[in-house]
KOLRO-28256 format. One record per residue (C-alpha): x, y negated, z; chain; residue in one letter. Coordinates in pm, whole numbers. Layout:
<recs>
(rec (X,Y,Z),'A','A')
...
</recs>
This chain:
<recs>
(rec (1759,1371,194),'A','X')
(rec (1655,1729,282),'A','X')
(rec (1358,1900,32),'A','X')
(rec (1167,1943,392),'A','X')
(rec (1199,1524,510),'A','X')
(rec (1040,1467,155),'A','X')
(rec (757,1653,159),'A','X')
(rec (717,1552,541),'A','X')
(rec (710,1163,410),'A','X')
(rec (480,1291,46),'A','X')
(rec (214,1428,321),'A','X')
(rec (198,1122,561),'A','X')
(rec (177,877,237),'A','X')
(rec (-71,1093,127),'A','X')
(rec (-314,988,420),'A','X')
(rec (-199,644,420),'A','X')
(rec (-285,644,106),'A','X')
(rec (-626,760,180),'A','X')
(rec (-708,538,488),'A','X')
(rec (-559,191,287),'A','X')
(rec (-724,256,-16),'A','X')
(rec (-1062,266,168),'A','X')
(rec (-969,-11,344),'A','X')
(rec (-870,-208,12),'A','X')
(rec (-1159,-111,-189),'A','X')
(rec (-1308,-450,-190),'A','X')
(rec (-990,-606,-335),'A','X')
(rec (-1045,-440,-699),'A','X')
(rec (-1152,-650,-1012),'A','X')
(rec (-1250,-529,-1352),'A','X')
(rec (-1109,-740,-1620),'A','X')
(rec (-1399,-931,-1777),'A','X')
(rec (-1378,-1062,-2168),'A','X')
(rec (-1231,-1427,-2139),'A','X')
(rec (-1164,-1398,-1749),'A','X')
(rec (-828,-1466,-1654),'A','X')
(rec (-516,-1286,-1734),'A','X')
(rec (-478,-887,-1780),'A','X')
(rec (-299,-787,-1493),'A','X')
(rec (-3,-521,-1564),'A','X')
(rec (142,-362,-1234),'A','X')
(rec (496,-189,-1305),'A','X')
(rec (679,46,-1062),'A','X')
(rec (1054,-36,-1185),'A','X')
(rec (1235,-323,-1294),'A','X')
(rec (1332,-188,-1671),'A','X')
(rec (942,-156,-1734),'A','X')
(rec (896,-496,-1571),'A','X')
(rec (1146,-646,-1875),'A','X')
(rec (964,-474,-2147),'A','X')
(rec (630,-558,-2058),'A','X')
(rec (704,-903,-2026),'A','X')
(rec (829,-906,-2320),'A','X')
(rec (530,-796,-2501),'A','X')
(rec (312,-970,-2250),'A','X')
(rec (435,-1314,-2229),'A','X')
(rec (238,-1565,-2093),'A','X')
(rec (-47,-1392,-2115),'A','X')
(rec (-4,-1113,-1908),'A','X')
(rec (41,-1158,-1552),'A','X')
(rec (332,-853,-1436),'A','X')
(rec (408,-711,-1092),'A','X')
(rec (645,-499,-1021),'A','X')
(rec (607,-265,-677),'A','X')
(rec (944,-178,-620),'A','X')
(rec (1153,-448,-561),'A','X')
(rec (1465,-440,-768),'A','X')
(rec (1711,-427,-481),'A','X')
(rec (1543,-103,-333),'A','X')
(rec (1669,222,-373),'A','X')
(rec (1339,406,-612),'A','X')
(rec (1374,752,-500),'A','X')
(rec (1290,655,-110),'A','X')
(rec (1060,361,-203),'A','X')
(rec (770,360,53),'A','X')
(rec (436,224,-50),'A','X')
(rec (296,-46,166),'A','X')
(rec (-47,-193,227),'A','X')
(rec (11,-470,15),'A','X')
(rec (174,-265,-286),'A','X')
(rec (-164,-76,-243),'A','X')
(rec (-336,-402,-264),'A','X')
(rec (-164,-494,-561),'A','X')
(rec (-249,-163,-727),'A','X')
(rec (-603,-213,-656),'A','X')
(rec (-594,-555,-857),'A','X')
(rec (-465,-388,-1139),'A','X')
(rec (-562,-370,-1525),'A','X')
(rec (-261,-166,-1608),'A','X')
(rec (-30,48,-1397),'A','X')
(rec (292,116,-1642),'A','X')
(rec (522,405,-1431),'A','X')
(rec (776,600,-1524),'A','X')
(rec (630,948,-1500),'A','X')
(rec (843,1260,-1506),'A','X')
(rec (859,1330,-1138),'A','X')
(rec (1082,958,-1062),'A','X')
(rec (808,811,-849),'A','X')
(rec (630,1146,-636),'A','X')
(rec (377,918,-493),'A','X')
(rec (238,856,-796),'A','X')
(rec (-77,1149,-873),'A','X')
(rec (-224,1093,-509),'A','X')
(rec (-155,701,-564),'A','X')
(rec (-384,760,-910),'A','X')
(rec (-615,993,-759),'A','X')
(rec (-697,773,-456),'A','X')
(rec (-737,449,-700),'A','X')
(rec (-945,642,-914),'A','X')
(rec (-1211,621,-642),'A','X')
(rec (-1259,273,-618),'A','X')
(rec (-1185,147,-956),'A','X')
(rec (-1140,238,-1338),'A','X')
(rec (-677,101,-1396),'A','X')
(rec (-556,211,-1701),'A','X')
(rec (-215,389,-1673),'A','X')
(rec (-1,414,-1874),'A','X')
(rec (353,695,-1803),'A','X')
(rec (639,618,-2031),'A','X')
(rec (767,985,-1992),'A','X')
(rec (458,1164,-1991),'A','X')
(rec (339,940,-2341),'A','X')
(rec (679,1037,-2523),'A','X')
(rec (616,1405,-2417),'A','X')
(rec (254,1363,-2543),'A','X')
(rec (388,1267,-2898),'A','X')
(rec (654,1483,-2916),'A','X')
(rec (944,1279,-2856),'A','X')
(rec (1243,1509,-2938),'A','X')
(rec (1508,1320,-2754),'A','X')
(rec (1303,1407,-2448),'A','X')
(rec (1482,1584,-2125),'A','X')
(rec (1254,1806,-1975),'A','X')
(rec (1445,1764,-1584),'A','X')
(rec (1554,1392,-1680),'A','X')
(rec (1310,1103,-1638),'A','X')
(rec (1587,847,-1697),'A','X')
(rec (1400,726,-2034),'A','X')
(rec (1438,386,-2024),'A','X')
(rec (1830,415,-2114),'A','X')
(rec (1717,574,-2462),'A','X')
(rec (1664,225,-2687),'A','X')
(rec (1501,416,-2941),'A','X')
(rec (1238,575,-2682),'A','X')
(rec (1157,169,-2555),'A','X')
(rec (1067,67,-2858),'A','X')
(rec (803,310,-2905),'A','X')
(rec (728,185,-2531),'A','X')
(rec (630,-138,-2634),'A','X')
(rec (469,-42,-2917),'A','X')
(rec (193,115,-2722),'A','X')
(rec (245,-203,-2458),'A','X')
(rec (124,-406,-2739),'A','X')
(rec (-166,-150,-2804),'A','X')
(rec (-293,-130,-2437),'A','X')
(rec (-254,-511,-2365),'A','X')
(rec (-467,-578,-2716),'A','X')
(rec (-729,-346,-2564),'A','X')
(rec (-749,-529,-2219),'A','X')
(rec (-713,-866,-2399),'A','X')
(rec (-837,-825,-2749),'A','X')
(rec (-788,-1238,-2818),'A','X')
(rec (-442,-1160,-2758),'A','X')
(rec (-359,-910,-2972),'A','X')
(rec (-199,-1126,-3258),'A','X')
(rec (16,-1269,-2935),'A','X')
(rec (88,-937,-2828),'A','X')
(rec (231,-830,-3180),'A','X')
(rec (442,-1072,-3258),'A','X')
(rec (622,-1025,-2873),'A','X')
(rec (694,-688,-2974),'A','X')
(rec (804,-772,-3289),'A','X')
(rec (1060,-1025,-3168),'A','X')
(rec (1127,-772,-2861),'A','X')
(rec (1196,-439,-3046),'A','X')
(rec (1437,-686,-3284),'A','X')
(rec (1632,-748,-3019),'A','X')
(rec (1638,-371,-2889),'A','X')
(rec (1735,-253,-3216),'A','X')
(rec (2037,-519,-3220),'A','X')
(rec (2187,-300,-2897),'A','X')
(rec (2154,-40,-3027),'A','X')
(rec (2300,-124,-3366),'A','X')
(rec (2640,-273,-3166),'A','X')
(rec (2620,32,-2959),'A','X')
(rec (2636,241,-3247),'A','X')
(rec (2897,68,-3373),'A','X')
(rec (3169,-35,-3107),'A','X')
(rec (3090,291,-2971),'A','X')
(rec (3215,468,-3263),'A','X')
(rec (3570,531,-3243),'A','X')
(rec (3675,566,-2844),'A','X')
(rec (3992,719,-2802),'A','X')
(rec (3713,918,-2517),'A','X')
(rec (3365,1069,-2545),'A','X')
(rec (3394,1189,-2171),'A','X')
(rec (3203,996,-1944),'A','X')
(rec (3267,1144,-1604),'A','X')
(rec (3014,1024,-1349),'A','X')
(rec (3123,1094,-984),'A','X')
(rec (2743,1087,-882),'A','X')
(rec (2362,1205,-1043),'A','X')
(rec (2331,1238,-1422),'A','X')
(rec (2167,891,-1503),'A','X')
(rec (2361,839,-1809),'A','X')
(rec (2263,1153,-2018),'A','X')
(rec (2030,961,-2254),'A','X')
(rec (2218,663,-2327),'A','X')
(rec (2558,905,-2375),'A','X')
(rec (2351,1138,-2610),'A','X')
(rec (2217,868,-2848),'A','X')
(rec (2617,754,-2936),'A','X')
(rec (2782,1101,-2940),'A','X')
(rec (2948,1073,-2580),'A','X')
(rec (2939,1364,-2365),'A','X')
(rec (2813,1349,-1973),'A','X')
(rec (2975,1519,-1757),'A','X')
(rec (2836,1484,-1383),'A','X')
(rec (2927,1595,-1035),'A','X')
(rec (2523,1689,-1012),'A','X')
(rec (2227,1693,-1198),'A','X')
(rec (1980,1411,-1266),'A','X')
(rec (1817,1398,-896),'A','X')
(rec (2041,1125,-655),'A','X')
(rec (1947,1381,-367),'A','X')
(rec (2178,1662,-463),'A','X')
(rec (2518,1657,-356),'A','X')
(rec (2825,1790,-530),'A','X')
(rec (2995,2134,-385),'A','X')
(rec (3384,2152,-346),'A','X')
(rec (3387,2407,-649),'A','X')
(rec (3204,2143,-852),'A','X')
(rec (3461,1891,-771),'A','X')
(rec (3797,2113,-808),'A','X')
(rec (3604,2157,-1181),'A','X')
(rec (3570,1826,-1258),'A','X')
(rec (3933,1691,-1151),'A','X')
(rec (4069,2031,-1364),'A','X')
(rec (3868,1906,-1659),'A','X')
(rec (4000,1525,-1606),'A','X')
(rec (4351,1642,-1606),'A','X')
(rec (4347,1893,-1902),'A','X')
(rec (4167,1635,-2119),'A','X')
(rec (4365,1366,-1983),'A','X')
(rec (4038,1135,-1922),'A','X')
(rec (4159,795,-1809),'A','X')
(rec (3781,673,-1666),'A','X')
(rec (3525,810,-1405),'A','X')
(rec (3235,599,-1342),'A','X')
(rec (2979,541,-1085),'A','X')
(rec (2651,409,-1081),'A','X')
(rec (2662,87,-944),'A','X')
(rec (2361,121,-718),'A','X')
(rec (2542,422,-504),'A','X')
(rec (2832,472,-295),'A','X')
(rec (3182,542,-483),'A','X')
(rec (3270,777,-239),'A','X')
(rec (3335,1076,-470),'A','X')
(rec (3423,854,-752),'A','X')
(rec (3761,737,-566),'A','X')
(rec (3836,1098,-455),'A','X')
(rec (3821,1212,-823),'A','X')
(rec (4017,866,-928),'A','X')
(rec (4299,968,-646),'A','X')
(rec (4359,1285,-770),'A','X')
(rec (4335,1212,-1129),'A','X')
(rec (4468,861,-1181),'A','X')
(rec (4180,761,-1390),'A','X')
(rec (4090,399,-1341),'A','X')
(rec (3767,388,-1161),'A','X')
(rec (3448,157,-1365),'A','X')
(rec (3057,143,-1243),'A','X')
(rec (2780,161,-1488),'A','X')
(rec (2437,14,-1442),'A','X')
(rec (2107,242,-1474),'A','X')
(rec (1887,-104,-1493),'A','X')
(rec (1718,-51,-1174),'A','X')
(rec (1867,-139,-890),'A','X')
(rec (1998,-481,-869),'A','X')
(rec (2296,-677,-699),'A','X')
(rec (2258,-949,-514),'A','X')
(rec (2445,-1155,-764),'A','X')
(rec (2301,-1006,-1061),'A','X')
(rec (1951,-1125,-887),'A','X')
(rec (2081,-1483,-855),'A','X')
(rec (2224,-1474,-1208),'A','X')
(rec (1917,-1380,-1340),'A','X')
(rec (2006,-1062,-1547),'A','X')
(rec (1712,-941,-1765),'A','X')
(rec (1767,-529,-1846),'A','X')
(rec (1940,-614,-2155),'A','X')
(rec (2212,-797,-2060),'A','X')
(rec (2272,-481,-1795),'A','X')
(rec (2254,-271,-2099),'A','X')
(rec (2501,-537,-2255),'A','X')
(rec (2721,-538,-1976),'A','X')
(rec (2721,-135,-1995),'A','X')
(rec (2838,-191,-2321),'A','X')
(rec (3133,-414,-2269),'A','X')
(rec (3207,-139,-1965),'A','X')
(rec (3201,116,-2162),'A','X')
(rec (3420,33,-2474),'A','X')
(rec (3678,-88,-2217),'A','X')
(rec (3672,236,-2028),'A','X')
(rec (3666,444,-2362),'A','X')
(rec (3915,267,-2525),'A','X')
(rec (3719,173,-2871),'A','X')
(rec (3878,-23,-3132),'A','X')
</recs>
């Protein structure tokens, strides 16, 4: 997609924005003390698992982009506006991944007071030094979601201040279980007979290769619109061949187009890698929560790597 088609469709969901916000204004609800659940709206499926996980039972979550759907071309509609306008908490990504989002805020701010809450933009706030200035592909940093739910937890207490003991001991059981990935990706990551990983596609991966010591090496950078030159690609089959890498991977979600051009002239056995947010149709009916992608990742990885 060309730089001019997206502004083009940023400017005519701008005034659809406008026109269905007015329209919805009678749909919001402030949260009242003992009055039903807190309502947490989410734009992507990774920050749909984690605030369940702090939330529970007692925190009703809605995602807006529907896990199947590709998140860079996501189109708001009236009733993801409607949603919205319900809303206690909106919990987005931040960092440029959903563009809609500051005229989405602005608009909402007119009709009602919704907390929101931007992973990336928080982490900058603190400090975070992991933190990619050009990269909003957070999530795939463990270390970066658990201080994610930590402020969950803090924002849901707020909302539902009876809750808050609830809320704790979700994230305590949660970030237990996100440091147990990360501990096995630490270790069965440690000695690969690689520290390559190739991706014929966008940089997704540069977070989760960066927190184990494995280097990312992409066709182009971190935004799925940009598209590889022939130069780029005569570089990465020369560096495949001197270093003998054996694996190029592809994010799941996208074409393998480039992928098996780069396996064909290489020989390197070709694997796909999941970026948690866009979900097969069999991953849907199995029921995969974002950690057993991330597991799955894992087991991809080592294979691909060649770890003892």
């Amino acid at each position: 997609m060309t730089g001019n088609k997206i502004l083009r469709q940023l400017k005519i969901q701008t005034v659809l924005i406008s026109i269905m916000i007015f329209v919805l204004s009678g749909y919001s609800r402030p949260l009242e003390a003992g009055q039903g659940r807190p309502v947490l709206v989410t734009t992507i499926f990774p920050l749909t698992e984690l605030a369940r996980g702090v939330g529970g039972d007692r925190a009703e979550i809605r995602q807006i982009i529907p896990p199947s759907s590709e998140i860079h071309h996501f189109q708001l509609t009236p009733s993801d506006l409607k949603l919205l306008a319900e809303a206690d908490l909106l919990l987005a990504v931040g960092g440029g991944l959903e563009p809609w989002l500051v005229r989405l805020e602005k608009s909402l701010s007119k009709i009602k007071s919704t907390r929101t809450l931007r992973f990336f933009d928080y982490l900058s706030s603190i400090g975070y030094p992991a933190l990619r200035r050009d990269d909003p592909h957070i999530w795939l940093d463990f270390e970066a979601d658990l201080i994610l739910i930590s402020r969950l937890a803090e924002e849901l207490s707020a909302l539902d201040p009876e809750g808050a003991g609830y809320y704790r001991e979700r994230k305590l059981v949660l970030a237990a279980e996100l440091s147990a990935l990360d501990g096995r990706y630490r270790k069965e990551l440690g000695a690969c007979s690689g520290k390559e990983i190739i991706i014929a596609g966008h940089q997704a991966f540069a977070y989760l290769a960066a927190r184990y010591g494995l280097v990312p090496v992409s066709l182009s950078g971190p935004h799925p619109e940009a598209q590889p030159g022939a130069r780029r690609l005569q570089e990465i089959i020369r560096l495949i061949k001197e270093k003998k890498i054996r694996a190029v991977f592809y994010e799941a979600s996208e074409p393998p187009a480039y992928a098996r051009t780069l396996a064909r002239e290489t020989g390197a056995r070709l694997f796909s890698l999941s970026a948690g947010v866009n979900l097969t149709g069999a991953q849907l009916r199995d029921g995969k929560t974002f950690l057993d992608l991330m597991t799955d990742n894992l087991d991809i990885l080592k294979d691909a790597l060649e770890c003892e």
